[in-house]
C-alpha positions as CSV (number, residue, x, y, z in Angstrom):
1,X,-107.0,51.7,259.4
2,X,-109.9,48.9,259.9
3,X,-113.3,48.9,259.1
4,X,-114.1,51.1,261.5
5,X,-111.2,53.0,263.2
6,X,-111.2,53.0,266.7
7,X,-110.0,56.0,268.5
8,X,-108.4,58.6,266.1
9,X,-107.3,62.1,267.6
10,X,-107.8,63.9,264.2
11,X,-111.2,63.6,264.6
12,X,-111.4,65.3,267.8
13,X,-109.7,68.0,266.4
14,X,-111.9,68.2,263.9
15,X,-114.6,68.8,266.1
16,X,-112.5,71.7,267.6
17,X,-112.7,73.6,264.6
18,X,-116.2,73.0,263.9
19,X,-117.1,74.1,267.8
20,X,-114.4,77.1,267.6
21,X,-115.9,78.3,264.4
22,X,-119.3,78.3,265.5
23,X,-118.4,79.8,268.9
24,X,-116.1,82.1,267.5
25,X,-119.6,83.4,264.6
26,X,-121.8,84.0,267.5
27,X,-119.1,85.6,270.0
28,X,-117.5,87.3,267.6
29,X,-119.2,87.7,264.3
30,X,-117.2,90.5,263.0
31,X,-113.7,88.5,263.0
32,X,-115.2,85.2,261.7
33,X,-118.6,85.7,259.7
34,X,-119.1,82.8,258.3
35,X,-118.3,80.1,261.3
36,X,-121.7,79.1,261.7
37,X,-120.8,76.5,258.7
38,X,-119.2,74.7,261.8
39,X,-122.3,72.9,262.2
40,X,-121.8,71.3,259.2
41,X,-118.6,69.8,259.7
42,X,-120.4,68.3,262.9
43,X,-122.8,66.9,260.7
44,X,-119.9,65.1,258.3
45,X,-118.4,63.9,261.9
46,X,-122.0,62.1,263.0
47,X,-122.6,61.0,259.6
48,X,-119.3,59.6,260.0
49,X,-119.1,57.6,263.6
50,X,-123.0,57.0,263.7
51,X,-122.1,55.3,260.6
52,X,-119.5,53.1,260.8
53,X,-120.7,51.7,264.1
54,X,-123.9,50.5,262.7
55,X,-122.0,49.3,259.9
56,X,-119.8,47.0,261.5
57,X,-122.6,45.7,264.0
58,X,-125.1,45.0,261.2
59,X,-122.2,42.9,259.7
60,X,-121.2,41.0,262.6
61,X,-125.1,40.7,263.3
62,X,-125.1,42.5,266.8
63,X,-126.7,45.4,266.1
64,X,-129.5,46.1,268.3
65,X,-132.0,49.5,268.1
66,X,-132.3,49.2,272.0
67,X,-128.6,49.0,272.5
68,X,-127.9,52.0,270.4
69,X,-130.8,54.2,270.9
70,X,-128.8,53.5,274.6
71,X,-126.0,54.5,273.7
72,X,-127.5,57.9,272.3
73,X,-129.8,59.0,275.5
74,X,-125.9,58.5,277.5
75,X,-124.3,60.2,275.1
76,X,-127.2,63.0,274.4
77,X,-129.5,63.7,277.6
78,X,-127.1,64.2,280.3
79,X,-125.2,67.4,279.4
80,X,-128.5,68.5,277.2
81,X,-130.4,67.7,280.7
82,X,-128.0,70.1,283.1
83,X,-127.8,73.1,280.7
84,X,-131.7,72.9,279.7
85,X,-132.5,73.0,283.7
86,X,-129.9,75.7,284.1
87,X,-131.1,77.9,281.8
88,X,-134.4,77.7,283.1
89,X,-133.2,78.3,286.6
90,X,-131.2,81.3,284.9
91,X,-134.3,82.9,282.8
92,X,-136.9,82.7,285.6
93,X,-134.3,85.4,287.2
94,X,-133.4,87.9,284.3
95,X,-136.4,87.2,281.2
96,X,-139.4,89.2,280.6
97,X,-142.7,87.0,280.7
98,X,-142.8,87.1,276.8
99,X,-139.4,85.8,276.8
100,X,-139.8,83.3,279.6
101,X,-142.9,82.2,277.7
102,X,-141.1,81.3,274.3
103,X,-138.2,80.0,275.9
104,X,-140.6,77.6,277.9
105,X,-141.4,76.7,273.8
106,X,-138.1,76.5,273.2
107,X,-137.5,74.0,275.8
108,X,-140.3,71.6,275.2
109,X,-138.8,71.3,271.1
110,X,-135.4,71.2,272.3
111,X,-136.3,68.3,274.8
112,X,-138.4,66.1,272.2
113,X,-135.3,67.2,269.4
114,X,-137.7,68.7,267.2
115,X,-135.9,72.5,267.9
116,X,-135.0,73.0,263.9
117,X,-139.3,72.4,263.2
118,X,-139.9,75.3,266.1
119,X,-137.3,77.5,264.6
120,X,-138.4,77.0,261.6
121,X,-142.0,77.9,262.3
122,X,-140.9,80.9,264.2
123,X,-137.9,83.2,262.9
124,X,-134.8,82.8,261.1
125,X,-131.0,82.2,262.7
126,X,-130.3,85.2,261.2
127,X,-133.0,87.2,261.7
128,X,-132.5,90.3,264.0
129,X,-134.4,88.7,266.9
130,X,-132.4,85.7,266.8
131,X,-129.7,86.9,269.3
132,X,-133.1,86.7,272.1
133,X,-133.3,82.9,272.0
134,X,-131.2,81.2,274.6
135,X,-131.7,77.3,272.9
136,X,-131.7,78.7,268.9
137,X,-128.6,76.6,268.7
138,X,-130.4,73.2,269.4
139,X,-132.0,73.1,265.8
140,X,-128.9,71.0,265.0
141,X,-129.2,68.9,267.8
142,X,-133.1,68.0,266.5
143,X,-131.1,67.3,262.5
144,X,-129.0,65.1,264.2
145,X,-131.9,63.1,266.4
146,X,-133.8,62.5,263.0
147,X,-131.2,60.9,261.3
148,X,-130.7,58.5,264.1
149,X,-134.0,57.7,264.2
150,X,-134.2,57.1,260.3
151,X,-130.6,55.9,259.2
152,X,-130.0,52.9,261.5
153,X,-133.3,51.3,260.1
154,X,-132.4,51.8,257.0
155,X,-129.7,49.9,257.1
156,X,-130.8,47.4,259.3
157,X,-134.1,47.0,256.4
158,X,-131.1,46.9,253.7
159,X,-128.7,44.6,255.2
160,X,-126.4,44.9,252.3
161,X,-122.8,46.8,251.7
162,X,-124.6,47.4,248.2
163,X,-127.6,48.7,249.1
164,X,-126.2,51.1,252.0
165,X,-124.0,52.8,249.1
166,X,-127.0,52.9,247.0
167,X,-128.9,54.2,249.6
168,X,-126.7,56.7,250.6
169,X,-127.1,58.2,246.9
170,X,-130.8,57.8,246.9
171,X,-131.2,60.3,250.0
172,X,-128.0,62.3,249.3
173,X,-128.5,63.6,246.1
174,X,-132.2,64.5,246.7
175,X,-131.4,66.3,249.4
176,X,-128.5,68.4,247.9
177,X,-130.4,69.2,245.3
178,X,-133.9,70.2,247.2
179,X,-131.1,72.4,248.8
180,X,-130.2,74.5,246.5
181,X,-133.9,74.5,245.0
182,X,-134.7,76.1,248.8
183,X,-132.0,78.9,248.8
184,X,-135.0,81.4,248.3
185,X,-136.8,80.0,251.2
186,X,-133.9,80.6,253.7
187,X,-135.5,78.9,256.6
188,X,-136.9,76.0,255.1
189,X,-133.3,75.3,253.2
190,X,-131.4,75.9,256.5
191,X,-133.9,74.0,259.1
192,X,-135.0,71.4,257.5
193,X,-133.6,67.4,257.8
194,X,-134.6,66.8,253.9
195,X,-131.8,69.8,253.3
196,X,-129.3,69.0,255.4
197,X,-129.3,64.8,255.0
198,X,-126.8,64.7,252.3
199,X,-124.3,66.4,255.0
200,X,-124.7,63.3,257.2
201,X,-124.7,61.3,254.3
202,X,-121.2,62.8,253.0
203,X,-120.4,60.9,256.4
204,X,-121.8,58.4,255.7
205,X,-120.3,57.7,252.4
206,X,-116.9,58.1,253.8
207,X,-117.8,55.2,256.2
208,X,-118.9,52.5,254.1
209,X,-116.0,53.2,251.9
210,X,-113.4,52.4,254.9
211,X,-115.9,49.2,255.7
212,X,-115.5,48.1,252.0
213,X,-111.5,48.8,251.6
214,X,-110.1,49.1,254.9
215,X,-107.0,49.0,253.7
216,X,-106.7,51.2,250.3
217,X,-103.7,53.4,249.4
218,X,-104.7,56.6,250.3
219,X,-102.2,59.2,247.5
220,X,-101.5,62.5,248.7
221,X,-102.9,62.6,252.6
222,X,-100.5,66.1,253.2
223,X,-102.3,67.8,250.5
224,X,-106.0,66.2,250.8
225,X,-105.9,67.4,255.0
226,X,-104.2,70.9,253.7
227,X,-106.8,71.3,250.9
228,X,-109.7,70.1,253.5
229,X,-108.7,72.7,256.2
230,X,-108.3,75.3,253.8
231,X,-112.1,74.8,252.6
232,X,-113.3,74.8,255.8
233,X,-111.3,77.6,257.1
234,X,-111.8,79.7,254.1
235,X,-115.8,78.7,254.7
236,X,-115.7,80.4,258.2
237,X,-113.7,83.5,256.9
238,X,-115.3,84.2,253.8
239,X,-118.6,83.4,254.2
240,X,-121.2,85.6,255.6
241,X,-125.1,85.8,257.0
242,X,-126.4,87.7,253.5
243,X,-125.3,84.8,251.6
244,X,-128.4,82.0,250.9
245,X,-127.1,79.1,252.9
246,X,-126.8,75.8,252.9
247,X,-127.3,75.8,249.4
248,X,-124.7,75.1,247.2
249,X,-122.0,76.7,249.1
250,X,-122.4,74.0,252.4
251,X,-120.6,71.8,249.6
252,X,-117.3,73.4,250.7
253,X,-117.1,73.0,254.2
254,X,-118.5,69.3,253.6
255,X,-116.0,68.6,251.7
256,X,-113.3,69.8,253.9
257,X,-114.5,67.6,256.4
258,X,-115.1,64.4,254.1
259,X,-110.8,65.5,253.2
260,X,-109.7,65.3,256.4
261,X,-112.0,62.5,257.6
262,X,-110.5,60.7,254.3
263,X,-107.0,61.7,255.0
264,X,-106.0,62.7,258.6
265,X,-105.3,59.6,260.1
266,X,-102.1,59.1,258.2
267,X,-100.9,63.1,257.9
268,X,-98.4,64.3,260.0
269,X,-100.1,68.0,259.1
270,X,-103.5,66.8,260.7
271,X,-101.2,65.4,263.4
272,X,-100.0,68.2,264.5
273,X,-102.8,70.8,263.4
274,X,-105.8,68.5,264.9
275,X,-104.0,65.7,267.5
276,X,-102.5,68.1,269.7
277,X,-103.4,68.3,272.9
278,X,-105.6,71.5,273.2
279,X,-107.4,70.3,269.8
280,X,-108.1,67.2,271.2
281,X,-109.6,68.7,274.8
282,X,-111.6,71.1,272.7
283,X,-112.7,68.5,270.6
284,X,-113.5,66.3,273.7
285,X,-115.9,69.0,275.5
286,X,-117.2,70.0,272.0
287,X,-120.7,69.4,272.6
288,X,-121.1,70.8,276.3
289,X,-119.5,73.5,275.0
290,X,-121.5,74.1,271.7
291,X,-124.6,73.7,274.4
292,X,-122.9,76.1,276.8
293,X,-122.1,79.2,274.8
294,X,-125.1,80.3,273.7
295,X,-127.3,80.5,276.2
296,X,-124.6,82.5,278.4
297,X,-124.1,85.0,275.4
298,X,-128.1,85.5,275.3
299,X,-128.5,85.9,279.0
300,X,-125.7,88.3,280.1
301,X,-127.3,90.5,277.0
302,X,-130.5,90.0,278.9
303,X,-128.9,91.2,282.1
304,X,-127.0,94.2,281.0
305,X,-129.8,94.7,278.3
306,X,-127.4,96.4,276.0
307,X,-125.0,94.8,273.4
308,X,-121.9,92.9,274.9
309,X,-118.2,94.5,274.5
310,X,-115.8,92.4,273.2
311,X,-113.9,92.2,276.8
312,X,-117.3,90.8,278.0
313,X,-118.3,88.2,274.8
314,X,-114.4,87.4,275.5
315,X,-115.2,86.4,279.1
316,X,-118.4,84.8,278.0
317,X,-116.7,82.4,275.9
318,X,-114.0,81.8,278.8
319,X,-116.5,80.7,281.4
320,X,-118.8,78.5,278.9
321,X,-115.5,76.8,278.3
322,X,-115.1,76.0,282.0
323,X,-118.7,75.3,282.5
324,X,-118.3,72.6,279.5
325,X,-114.8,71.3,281.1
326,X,-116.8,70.8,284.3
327,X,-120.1,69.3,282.3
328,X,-117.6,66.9,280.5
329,X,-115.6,65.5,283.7
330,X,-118.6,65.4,286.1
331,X,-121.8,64.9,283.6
332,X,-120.7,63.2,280.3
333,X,-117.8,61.3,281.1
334,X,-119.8,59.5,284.4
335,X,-122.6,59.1,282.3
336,X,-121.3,57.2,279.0
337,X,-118.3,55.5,280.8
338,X,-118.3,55.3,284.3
339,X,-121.0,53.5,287.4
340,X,-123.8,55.6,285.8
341,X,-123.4,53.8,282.4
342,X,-124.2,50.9,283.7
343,X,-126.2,51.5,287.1
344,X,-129.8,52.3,287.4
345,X,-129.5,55.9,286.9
346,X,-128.9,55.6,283.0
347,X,-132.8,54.8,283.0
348,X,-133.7,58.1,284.8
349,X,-132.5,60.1,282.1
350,X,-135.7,59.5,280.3
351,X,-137.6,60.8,282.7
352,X,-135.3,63.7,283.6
353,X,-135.7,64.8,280.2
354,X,-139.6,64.7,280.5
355,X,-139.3,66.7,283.6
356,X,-137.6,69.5,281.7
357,X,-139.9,69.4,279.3
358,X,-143.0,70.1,281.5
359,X,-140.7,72.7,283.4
360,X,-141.0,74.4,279.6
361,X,-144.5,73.6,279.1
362,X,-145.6,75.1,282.3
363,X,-143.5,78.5,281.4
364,X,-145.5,78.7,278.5
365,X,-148.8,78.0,279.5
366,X,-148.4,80.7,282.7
367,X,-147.3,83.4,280.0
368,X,-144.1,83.6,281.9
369,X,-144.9,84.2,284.8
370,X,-146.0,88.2,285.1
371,X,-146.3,87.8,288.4
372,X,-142.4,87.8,289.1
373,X,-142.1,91.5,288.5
374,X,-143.8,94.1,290.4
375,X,-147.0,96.0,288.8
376,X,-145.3,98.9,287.9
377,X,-142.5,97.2,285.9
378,X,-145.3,95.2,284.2
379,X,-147.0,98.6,282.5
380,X,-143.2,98.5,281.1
381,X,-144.2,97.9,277.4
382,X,-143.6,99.2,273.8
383,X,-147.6,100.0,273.1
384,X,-147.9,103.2,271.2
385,X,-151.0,105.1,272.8
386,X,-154.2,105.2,270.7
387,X,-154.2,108.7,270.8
388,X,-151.1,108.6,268.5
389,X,-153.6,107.6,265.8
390,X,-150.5,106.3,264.3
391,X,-151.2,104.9,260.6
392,X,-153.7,107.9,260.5
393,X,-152.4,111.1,261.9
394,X,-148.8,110.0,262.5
395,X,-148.2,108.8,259.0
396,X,-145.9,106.1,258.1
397,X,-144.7,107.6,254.4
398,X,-143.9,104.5,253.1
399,X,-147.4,103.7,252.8
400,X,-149.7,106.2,253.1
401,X,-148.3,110.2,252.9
402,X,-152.3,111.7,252.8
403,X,-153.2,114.1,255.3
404,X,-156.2,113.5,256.4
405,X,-159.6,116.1,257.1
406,X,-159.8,114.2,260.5
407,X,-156.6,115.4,261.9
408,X,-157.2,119.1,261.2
409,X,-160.0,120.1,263.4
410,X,-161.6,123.0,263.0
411,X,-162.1,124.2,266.4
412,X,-161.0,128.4,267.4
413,X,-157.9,128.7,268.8
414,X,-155.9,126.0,266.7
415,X,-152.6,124.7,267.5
416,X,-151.0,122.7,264.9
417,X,-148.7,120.3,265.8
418,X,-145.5,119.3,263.3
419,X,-143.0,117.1,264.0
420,X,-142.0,113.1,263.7
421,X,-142.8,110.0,266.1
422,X,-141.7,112.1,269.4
423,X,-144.4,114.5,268.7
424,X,-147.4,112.0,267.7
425,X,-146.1,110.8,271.6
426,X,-147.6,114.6,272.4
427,X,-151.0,113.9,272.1
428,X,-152.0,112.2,275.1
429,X,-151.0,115.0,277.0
430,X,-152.7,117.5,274.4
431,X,-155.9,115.8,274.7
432,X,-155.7,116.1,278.4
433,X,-155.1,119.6,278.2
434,X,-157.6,119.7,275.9
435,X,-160.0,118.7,277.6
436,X,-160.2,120.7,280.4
437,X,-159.8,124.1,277.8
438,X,-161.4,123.5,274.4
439,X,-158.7,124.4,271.4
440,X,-158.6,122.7,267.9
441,X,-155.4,120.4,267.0
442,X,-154.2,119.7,263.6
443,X,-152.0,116.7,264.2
444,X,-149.2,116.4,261.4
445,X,-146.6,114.1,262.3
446,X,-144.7,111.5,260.6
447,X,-142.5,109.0,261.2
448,X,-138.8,109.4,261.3
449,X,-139.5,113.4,259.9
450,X,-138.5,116.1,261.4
451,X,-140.1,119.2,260.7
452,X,-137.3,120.8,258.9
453,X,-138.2,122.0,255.0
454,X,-133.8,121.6,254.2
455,X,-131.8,119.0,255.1
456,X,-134.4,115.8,255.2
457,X,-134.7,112.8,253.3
458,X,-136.7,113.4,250.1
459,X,-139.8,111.5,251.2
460,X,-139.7,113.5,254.6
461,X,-139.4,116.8,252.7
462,X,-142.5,116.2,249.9
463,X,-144.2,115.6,253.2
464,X,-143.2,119.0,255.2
465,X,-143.7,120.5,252.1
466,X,-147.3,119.6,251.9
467,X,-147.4,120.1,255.5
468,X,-146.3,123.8,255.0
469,X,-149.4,124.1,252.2
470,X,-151.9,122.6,255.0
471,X,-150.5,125.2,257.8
472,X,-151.2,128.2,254.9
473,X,-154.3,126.7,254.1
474,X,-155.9,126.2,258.2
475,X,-154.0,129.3,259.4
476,X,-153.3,128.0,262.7
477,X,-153.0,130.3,265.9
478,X,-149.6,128.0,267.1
479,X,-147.3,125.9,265.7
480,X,-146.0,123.3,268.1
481,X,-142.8,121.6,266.5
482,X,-141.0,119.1,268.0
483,X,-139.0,115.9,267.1
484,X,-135.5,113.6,268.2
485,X,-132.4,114.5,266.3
486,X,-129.3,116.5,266.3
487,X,-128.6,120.2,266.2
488,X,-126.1,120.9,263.7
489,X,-125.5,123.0,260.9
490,X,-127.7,121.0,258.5
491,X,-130.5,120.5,261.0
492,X,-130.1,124.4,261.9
493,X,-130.4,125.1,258.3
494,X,-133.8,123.2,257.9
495,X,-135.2,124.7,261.0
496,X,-134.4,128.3,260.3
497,X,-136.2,127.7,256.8
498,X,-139.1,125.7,259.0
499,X,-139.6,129.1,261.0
500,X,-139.5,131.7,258.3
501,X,-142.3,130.0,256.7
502,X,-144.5,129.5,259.8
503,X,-144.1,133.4,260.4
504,X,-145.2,134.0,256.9
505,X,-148.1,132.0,257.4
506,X,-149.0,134.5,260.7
507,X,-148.4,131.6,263.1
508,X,-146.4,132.3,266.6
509,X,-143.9,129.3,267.0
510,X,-143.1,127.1,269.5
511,X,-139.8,125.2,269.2
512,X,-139.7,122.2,272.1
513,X,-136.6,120.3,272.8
514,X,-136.2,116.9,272.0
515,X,-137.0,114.9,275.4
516,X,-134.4,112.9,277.2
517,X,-132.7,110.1,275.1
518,X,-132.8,107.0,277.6
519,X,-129.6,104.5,275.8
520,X,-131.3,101.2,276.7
521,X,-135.1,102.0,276.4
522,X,-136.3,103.4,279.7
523,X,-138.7,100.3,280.3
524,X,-135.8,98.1,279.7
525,X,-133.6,99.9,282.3
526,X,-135.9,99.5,284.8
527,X,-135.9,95.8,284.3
528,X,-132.3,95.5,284.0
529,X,-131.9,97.7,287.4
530,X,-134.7,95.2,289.1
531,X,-133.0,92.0,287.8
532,X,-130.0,93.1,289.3
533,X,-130.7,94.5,292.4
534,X,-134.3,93.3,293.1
535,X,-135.2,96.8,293.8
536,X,-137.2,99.8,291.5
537,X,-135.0,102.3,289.3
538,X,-135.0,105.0,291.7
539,X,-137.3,108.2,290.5
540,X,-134.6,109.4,288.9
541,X,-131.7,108.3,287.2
542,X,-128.1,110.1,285.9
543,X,-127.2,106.1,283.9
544,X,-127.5,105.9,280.0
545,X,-129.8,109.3,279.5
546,X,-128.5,112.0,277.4
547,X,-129.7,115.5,275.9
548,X,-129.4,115.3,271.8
549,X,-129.4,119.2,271.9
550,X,-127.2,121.8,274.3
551,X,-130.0,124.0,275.8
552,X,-128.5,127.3,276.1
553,X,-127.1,126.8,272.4
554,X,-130.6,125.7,271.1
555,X,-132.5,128.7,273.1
556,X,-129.8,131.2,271.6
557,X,-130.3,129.8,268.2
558,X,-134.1,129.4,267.9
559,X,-134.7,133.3,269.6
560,X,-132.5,134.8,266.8
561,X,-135.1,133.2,264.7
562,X,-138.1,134.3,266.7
563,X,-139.2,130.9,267.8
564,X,-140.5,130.3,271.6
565,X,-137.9,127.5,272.8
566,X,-138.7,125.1,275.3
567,X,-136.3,122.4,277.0
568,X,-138.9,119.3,277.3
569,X,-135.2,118.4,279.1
570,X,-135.6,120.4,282.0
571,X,-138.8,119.7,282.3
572,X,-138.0,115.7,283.1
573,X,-134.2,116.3,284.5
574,X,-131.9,118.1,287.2
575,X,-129.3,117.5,289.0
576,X,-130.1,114.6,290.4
577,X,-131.3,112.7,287.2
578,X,-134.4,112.4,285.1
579,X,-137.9,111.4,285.9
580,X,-138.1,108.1,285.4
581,X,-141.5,107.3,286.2
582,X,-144.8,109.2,287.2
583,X,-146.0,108.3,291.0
584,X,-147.6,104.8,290.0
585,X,-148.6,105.5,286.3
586,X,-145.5,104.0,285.1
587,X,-142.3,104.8,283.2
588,X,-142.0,108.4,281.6
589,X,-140.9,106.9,278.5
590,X,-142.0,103.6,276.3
591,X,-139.1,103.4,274.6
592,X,-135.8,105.5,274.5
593,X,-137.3,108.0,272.9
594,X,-141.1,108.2,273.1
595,X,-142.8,109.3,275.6
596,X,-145.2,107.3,277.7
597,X,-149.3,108.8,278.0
598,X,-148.2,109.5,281.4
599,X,-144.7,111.3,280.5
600,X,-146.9,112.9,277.8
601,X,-149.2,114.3,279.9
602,X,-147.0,115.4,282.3
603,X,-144.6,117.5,280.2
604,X,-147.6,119.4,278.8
605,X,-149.2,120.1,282.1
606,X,-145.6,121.1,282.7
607,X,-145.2,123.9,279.4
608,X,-149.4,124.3,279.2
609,X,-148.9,128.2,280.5
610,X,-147.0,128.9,277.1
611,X,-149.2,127.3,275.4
612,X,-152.4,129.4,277.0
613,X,-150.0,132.2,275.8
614,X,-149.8,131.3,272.0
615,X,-153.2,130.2,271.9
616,X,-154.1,133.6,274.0
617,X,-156.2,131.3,275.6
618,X,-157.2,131.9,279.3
619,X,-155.2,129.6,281.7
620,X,-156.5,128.2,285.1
């Protein structure tokens, strides 16, 4: 083993497990939970190599920053180049301009390797949104691009054996330390190069101690390379995203690499565990492929627009393995060994990286693009209507519970409406009827309540509770109750107890159906539908909509109980599907639940003769 070892196989096994790991985490999270800590044994491995060649060319005094920061933009830019213009190609197809618009962010940070400052600045890698962000995983790309910018002046500046160990200390210890001081800031800890150096110094440290005694005894390899493995292994299987990380616990899967990077060139276990032929290839196409898989995981969940099965994340992880064999034969290997390594076209990577970038920039600074989507798709959006007057009428309960003299108005006939989020979406409609015939509302809605005085979470049933007070207290003409849940015995319980105390209180009741229950999010199935076909969700639609109720159960039950039932689900559906949209007004629904002011509006034009009954007002 010299000063620097020239080809060893272990090591490209090595980078097999890290890649599988971290491939494996984001395929499948649920079989290996803690394989992001891949990452880190890649930054043990470049802490490593970067190492010992600037070690051994600073000795022999033919080190030069041009010739290595070479070296880097061959090995670097030409894969990151390909996949960066392909997912931009991609995302112009199948992203929503708010999504096109960040990923043009995303490609401008990933291009200048400063993606771990972006993500850090914008939301956690494992925060729920993470799974949107087709270049998340190039924060470790930007770690890796700051240490070669800072570590091969260093030692250069130092130009001593001594003073590289020393300084190897100086910024490793810090740094695990500042560490483990960050575990409560999450982001800060798992972002930044000041937590993460003492990874690459681990490396590092392994380096300089080959340089120094190239030839030492090495006791035990078997058992360092099993005791390695099984840190790292263990790391990825026991480890999970609710644990503070890197922190202290990154000191595991370091250490399993520093073993095995310490040991495996003279075990027969890391032999034939990590120099095997599929290790090696894996470990060869390790970086295409870590560039490779997650982009294709995020966008086929942007296609289909609802969670991956495992046959499909299975698939996923098949073809990024080809696309990184290809990348690795065609791309890389041309690129750091063959004409273009030494031709002219090593000097346009510069630039083709620039070109990306401003590819991203102009994403960005168009918004995305709106214009790729017709104008109907574009009213597609999530915006509660202000005549939800949510925070004031719809109450959120975990911060405000008050009903307040506003949404009881005291106009003759009054119809009260009770029920959760789904019947705040009511208004717009009742306004419009409204208008045109003057009645009183008492909106009293909250959240994620339905109206149901058994059966409901605590905080939902102080609330209907209170509600029930306010009805006694206004004496409405009508009660108009409405909300999304199920049916069953519980529910029936609460409703039946809901009922019997509206009739004591002299009200006639109105029961209405929940509305239908669109799986994706109605707005986001009309994308999906345009993205792949290039053509408008037809007016109506039979895919991923359901009933939570069965009608002629629900009609039965709630005219035992004297309640006025009616299906808000055959108001929007038949035979052929449900409405999907109204004429050019845009989708029925918002979301998968709530109704749009246009689908509001239109289910109450399309009940408003009951209502004129209960109200006994006189109808056009």
């Amino acid at each position: 083993m010299g000063a620097h070892p020239e080809y060893r196989a272990d090591i490209d096994g090595l980078r097999a497990l890290a890649v599988v790991g971290v491939v494996a985490f984001h395929a499948f999270p649920e079989l290996l939970p803690g394989g992001f800590a891949g990452v880190d044994v890649f930054f043990v491995i470049s802490g490593y190599l970067i190492s010992g060649i600037i070690f051994d060319e600073v000795a022999r005094g033919s080190f030069s920053l041009a010739s290595f920061y070479s070296r880097r933009v061959r090995r670097l830019f030409p894969a990151l180049i390909i996949v960066l213009a392909s997912v931009a190609a991609c995302s112009w197809f199948v992203l929503l301009p708010a999504s096109l618009d960040m990923l043009g962010q995303q490609i401008v940070a990933g291009s200048a390797f400063l993606a771990n400052f972006y993500f850090w600045l914008q939301s956690g890698y494992f925060s729920p949104d993470a799974h949107t962000l087709p270049l998340l995983h190039l924060w470790s790309l930007g770690v890796e691009e700051q240490f070669y910018i800072f570590w091969p002046v260093a030692v250069v500046l130092l130009a001593s054996p001594t003073r590289w160990r020393a300084a190897i200390w100086v910024v490793a210890v810090p740094s695990f330390i500042l560490s483990v001081a960050l575990a409560s800031h999450r982001d800060a800890d798992f972002y930044l190069p000041f937590t993460r150096a003492w990874e690459l110094m681990a490396g590092a440290l392994v380096a300089w101690r080959f340089k120094q005694r190239p030839g030492a005894r090495i006791d035990g390899p078997e058992l360092l390379v099993a005791f390695g493995l099984f840190l790292i292994v263990g790391t990825f299987v026991f480890l999970n995203q609710s644990m503070a990380y890197p922190s202290w616990r990154a000191a595991a899967p370091v250490a399993g690499a520093v073993l095995v990077l310490v040991a495996g060139a003279r075990s027969r276990l890391a032999s034939h565990l990590l120099s095997n032929r599929l290790a090696v290839f894996t470990g060869k196409i390790s970086y295409p492929l870590y560039l490779w898989h997650w982009p294709i995981l995020v966008l086929a969940v942007a296609v289909k627009f609802l969670p991956l099965t495992l046959l499909e994340r299975g698939a996923a992880v098949i073809f990024s393995y080809g696309l990184a064999w290809t990348t690795f034969v065609f791309v890389e290997r041309p690129f750091r060994f063959g004409r273009a390594a030494r031709g002219r076209m090593q000097y346009a990577l510069p630039s083709a990286m620039i070109a990306v970038a401003l590819a991203g920039a102009v994403f960005a600074n168009f918004n995305g693009f709106t214009s790729r989507f017709p104008a109907d798709l574009q009213t597609a959006n999530s915006e509660r209507p202000e005549a939800w007057r949510t925070g004031v009428c719809l109450l959120d309960l975990g911060t405000s519970a008050e009903i307040l003299p506003e949404c009881l108005e005291a106009v003759r006939p009054t119809l009260a409406v009770w029920g959760d989020s789904t019947a705040g979406a009511l208004m717009p409609g009742l306004r419009s009827m409204q208008a045109e015939y003057p009645f009183g509302i008492a909106q009293l809605t909250a959240s994620s309540c339905m109206p149901l005085l058994d059966g409901s979470p605590s905080v939902c049933t102080r609330h209907n509770e209170e509600v029930i007070r306010t009805i006694a207290s206004i004496r409405p003409d009508a009660v108009l109750l409405h909300a999304n849940g199920p049916l069953n015995q519980v529910e029936r319980t609460g409703w039946s107890n809901t009922i019997a105390a509206l009739k004591s209180a002299g009200a006639a009741v109105i029961v209405l159906g929940p509305v239908p229950s669109w799986k994706r999010g109605l707005p986001e199935q009309q994308i999906a539908y345009y993205i792949t076909r290039r053509k408008m969700l037809p007016e109506r639609s039979s895919q991923f909509v359901s009933n939570l109720w069965d009608e002629e159960s629900a009609r039965t039950f709630f005219a035992e109980h004297g309640a006025k039932y009616l299906s808000a689900w055959e108001v929007f559906c038949e035979a052929s599907g449900c409405l999907t949209r109204i004429s050019h007004q845009g989708p029925t629904a918002i979301d998968g639940t709530h109704l749009s002011a246009p689908g509001s509006r239109y289910l109450i034009r399309s009940i408003e003769a009951d209502l004129f009954t209960a109200l006994q007002l006189r109808g056009p």
